[in-house]
C-alpha positions as CSV (number, residue, x, y, z in Angstrom):
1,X,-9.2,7.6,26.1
2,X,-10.4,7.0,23.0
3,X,-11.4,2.8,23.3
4,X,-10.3,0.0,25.5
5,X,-10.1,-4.0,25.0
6,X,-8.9,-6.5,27.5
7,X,-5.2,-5.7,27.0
8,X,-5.4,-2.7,25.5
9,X,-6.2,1.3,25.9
10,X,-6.2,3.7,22.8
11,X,-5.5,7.2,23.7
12,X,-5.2,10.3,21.9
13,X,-2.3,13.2,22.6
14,X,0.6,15.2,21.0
15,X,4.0,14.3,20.4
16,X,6.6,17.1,18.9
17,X,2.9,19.5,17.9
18,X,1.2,16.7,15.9
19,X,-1.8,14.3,17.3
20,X,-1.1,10.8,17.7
21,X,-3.0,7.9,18.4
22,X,-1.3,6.2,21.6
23,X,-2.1,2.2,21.7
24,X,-1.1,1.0,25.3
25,X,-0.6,-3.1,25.7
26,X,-1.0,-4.4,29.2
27,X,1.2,-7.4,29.9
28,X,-0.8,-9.5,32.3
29,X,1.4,-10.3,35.5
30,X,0.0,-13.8,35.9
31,X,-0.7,-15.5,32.3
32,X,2.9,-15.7,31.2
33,X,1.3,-17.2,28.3
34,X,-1.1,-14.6,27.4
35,X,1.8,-12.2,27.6
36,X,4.3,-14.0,25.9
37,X,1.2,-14.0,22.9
38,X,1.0,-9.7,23.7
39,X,4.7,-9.5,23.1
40,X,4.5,-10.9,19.9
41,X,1.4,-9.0,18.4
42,X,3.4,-5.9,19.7
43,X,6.8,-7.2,17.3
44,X,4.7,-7.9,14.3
45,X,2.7,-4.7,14.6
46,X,5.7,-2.6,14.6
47,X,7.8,-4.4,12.0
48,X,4.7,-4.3,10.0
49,X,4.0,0.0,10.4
50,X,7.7,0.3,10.1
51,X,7.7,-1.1,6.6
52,X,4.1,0.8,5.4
53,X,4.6,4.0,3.6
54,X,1.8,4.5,1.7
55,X,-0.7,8.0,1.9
56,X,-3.7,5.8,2.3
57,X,-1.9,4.0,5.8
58,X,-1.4,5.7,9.3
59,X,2.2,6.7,9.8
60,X,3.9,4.8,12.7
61,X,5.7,7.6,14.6
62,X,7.5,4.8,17.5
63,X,7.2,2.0,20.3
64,X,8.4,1.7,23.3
65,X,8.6,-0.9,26.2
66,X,8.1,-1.1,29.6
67,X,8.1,-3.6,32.5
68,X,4.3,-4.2,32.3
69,X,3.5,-1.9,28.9
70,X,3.8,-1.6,25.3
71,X,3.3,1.1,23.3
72,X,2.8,2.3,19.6
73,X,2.3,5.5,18.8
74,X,1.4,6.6,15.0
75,X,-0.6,9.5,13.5
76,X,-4.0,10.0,14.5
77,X,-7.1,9.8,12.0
78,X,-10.1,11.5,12.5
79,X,-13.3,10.1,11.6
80,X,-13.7,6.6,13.9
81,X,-12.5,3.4,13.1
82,X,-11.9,1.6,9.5
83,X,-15.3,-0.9,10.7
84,X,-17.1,2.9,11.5
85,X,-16.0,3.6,7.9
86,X,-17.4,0.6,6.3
87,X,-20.4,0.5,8.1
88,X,-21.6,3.9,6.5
């Protein structure tokens, strides 16, 4: 695991020989409210990654859903967050 919010877990893998960044979204069982917010953060995300093509932007390699998790995968970047970046 690379990092971990509330909602969410950021992984690192491998998908068809390349690293990837794997963002996970929980879907709280209980705050319908809260996930109803989650499930639209996921849409805009991904119609927003979909649209980028730009060298200087990660590539969005897919989503997927599941009962109680959403994911985004995209190309990972080495080097620590855009805020680790700025900071130096």
């Amino acid at each position: 695991m690379i990092a971990q919010g509330s909602f969410r877990k950021l992984y690192n893998g491998t998908y068809n020989g390349e690293d990837v960044a794997i963002k996970l979204l929980e879907r709280p069982e209980h705050a319908l409210e809260k996930a109803h917010f989650i499930e639209q953060q996921f849409q805009h995300e991904v119609k927003m990654l979909e649209n980028l093509k730009h060298p200087n932007v990660i590539r969005f390699v897919g989503a997927c859903r599941k009962t109680m998790v959403l994911c985004i995968v995209t190309e990972y970047a080495s080097g620590g967050s855009v805020r680790q970046f700025l900071a130096k």
